[in-house]
N, C-alpha and C positions, 0 to 999 in steps of 0.2 A: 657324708650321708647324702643319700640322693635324693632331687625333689621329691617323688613322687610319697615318696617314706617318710619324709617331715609333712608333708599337705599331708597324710595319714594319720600322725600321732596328731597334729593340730587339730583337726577333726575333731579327737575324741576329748580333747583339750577344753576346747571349747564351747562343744554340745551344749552341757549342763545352763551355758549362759546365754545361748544364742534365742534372742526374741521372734527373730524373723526366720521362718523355717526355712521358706522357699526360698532366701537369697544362701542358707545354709547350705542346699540341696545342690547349688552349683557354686558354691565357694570354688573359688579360683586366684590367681596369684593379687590379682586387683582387687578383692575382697576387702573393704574396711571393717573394720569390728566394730565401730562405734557407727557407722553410716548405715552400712549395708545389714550387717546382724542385727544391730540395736542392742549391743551390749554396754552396759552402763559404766561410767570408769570405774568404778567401786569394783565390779566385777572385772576389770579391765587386770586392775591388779593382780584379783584373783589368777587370771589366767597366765600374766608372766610365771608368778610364782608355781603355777602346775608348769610352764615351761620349761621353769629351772631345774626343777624333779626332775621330769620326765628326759629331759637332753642330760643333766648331769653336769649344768654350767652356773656359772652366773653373771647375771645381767645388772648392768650397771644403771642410776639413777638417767645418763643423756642414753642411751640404747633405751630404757625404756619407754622414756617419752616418743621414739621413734616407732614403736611398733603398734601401727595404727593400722596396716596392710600385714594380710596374707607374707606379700614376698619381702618386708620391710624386715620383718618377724622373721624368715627364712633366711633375708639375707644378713642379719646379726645370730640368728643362730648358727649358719656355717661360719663365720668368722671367729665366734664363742669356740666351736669346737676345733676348728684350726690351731686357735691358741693354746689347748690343751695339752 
């Protein structure tokens, strides 16, 4: 799957949770969720788990502790779907 298609499904992933509008509005691969959005870990969760839906994978407890960035997130998500 190509960037530009996962930075799109993320997007719509993470809307619902995202505090900080305007760091949303230029979300980019360097994007943190916790820093930059200001989404809380509770919701943090949330948003793997709409990952795992949405891609059709799953993500294990050390991948998830990793996906704190945009491209951390992208880059365990093509690894997820490689393995399939």
């Amino acid at each position: 799957m190509n960037k530009d298609k996962i930075i799109a499904e993320l997007k719509k992933i993470v809307k619902p949770y995202v505090q900080d509008n305007a760091s949303f509005d230029n979300l980019a691969e360097d994007t943190d969720f916790i820093n930059d959005l200001k989404i809380n870990s509770a919701n943090l969760v949330d948003v793997i788990l709409d990952v795992e839906d949405a891609f059709e994978i799953e993500i294990d407890n050390e991948s998830m502790e990793q996906m704190l960035t945009v491209k951390a997130t992208m880059d365990i998500i093509n690894t997820k779907l490689s393995e399939k």
